[in-house]
Every structure is written in structure tokens, then in C-alpha cells.
C-alpha positions in Angstrom: 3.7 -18.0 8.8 0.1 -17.0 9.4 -2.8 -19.6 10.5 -4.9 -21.0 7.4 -8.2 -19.2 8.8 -6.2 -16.0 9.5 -4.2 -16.8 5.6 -8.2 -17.3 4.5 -9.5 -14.0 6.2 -7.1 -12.0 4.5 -7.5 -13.1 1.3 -11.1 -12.4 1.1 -10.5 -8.9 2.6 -8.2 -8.3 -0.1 -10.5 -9.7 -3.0 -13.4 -7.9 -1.4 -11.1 -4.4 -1.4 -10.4 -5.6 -4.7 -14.2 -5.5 -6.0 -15.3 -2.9 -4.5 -12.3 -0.2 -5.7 -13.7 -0.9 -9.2 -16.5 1.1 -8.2 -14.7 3.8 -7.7 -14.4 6.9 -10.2 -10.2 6.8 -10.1 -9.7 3.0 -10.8 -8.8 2.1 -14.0 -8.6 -0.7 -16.3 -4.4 -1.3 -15.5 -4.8 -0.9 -12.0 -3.2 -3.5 -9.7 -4.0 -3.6 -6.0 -0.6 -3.4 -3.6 -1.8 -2.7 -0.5 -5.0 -1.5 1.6 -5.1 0.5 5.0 -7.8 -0.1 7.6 -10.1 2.4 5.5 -9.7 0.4 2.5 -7.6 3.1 0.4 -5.1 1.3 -1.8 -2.0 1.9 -3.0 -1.9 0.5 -7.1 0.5 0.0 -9.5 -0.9 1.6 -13.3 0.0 -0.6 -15.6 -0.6 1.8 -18.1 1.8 4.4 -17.0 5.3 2.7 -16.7 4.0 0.9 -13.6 3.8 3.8 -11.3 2.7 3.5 -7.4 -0.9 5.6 -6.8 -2.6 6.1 -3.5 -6.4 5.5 -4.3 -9.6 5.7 -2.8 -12.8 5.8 -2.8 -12.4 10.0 -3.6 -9.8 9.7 -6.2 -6.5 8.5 -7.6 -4.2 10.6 -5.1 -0.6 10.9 -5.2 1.8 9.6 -7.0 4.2 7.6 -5.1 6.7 6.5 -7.8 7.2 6.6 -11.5 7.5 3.0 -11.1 7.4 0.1 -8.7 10.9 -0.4 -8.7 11.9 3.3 -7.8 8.7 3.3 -4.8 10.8 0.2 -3.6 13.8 2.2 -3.4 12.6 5.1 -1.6 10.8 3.1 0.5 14.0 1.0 1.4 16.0 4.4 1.8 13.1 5.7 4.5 12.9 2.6 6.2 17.8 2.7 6.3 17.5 6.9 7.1 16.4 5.2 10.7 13.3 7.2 11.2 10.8 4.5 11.2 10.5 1.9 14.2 9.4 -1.8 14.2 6.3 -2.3 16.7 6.7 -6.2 17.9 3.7 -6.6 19.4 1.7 -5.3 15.7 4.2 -6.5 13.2 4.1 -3.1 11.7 6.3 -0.1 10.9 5.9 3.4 11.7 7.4 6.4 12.0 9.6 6.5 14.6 8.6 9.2 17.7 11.9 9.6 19.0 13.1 13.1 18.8 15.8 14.0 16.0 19.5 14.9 16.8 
């Protein structure tokens, strides 16, 4: 469990990622924030389109991700079992993993 001020930090980086995507020329009315990198790119859920997983940013809605949240779930669960992707302890994050393949 995080600290209050770190729990308080995040939430007004999120909001503030939040307000200013709406700015930008690919968000759209439906839109629901997931997650934000570093660069504040997002990945969204489109309501509007059967709930599917975007990247956005500040150039465009990119990618599509999933045709739904469910099925980016899925694929995300399968990368994260197919064992190429490592947990860093000391970040709390996952990558992919560097080790070489078999």
C-alpha cells in the first residue's frame, strides 16, 4: 500500500493527464483513461467502439490494442505467462525480459 502523500501525488498526476488529453485532436467524448507513461501518452478504453484499448497522445489516437478491454487483458496475461517479461524489484515494474531466447 502506497503512502497517503505518494496515494495524493498520483492522483493529481492522473487527473492532470486526464485534463490535459482533452486537448488533444484524438480524444474523444467515450474515452476513459487506463494508464499514462512518463510522457503522458495514455492508453484508453473507447467507450464508443465495444470498449477497445487505444494508445493516445498528444499526436493521435495510435494503435489499437484490443477490440475490447477484456481481450487486451488476455493478451496481456498471455505475454506476461509466454515468460518473456521480467519483474524489476527494486521499480515495481515489468519489462521485457533481456535474457536471450532458447
Amino acid at each position: 500500500m502506497c503512502s497517503p502523500s505518494l496515494a495524493t501525488y498520483a492522483r493529481s498526476e492522473i487527473i492532470s493527464t486526464a485534463e490535459t488529453s482533452q486537448s488533444w485532436d484524438g480524444w474523444a467524448r467515450g474515452h476513459v483513461p487506463l494508464a499514462a507513461d512518463v510522457d503522458g501518452a495514455l492508453l484508453v478504453i473507447d467507450t464508443k467502439h465495444g470498449n477497445a484499448v487505444h494508445e493516445l497522445s498528444s499526436e493521435g489516437l495510435g494503435r489499437q490494442l484490443g477490440p475490447s478491454l477484456t481481450a487486451f487483458f488476455e493478451t496481456y496475461r498471455n505475454e506476461l505467462l509466454s515468460g518473456n517479461y521480467d519483474f524489476v524489484q527494486d521499480v515495481g515494474l515489468v519489462e521485457r525480459s533481456q535474457k536471450p531466447r532458447k
